[in-house]
C-alpha positions in Angstrom: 0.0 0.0 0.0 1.3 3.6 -0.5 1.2 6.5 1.1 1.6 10.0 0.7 2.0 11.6 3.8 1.7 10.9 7.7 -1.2 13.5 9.3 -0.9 14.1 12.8 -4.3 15.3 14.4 -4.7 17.0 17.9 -6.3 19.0 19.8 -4.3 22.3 20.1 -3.1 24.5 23.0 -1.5 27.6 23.5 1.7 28.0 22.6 2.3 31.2 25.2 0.5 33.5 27.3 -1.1 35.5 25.1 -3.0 32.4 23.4 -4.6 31.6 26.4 -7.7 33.1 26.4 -8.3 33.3 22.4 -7.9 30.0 22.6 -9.9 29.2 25.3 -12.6 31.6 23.9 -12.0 29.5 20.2 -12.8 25.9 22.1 -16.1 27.5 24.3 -17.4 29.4 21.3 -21.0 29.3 21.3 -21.5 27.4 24.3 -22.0 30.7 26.8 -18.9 29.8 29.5 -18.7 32.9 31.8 -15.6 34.8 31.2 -14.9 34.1 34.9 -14.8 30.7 34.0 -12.1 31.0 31.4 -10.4 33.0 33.6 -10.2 30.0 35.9 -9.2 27.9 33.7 -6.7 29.9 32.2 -4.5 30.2 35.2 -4.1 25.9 34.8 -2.5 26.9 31.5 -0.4 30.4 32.7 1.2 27.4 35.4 2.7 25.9 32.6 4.2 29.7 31.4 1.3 29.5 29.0 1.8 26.6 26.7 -0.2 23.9 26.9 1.3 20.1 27.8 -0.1 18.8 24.7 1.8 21.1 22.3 5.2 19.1 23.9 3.5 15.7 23.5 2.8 16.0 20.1 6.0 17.5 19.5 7.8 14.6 21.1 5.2 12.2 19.3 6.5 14.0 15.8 9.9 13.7 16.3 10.0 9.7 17.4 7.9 8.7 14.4 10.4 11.4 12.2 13.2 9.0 14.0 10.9 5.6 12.8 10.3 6.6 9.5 13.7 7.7 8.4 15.4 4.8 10.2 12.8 2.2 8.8 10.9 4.3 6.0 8.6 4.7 4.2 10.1 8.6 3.4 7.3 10.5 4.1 6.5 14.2 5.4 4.7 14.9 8.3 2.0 16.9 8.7 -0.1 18.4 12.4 -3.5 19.7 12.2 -5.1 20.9 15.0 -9.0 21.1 15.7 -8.8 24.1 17.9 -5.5 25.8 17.7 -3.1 26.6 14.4 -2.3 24.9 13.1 -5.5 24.2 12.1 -6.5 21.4 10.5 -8.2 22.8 7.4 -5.4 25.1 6.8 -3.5 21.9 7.0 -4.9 19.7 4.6 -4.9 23.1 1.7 -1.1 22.5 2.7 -1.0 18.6 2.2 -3.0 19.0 -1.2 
């Protein structure tokens, strides 16, 4: 079987403190959370200086299968689209195409 590329899909955080609360007002959109709420909430993320845990374990995730592929193939690029951060994963796939 062949392939064309590997995609990587996640979640999304923050990448620093200034993300935090457009992306927290990006995930709750529509939904009515009190901006007290996010405020809350947005101190768990300002504990990690802002960037959210799952940016690192995606990272980490990227670079082992980067190690995998290019010690075992197939040669292929890989691609991460987020659902509620960027990179998003629409402007993702206009990449991949």
């Amino acid at each position: 079987m062949d392939f064309d590329a590997l995609l990587i899909v996640s979640f999304g955080g923050p990448e620093k403190p200034e993300d935090v609360m457009p992306f927290l007002e990006n995930v709750t959109r529509g939904r009515r959370i009190p901006r007290e709420r996010l405020e809350e909430v947005a101190e768990h993320y300002y504990h990690f200086g802002g960037r959210s845990p799952i940016n690192t374990q995606v990272e980490a995730l990227i670079g082992s299968l980067r190690a995998e592929l290019a010690a075992n193939g197939p040669n292929l690029p890989i691609y991460l689209g987020n659902r509620n951060w960027r990179p998003y994963l629409p402007d993702t796939l206009r990449r991949m195409k």
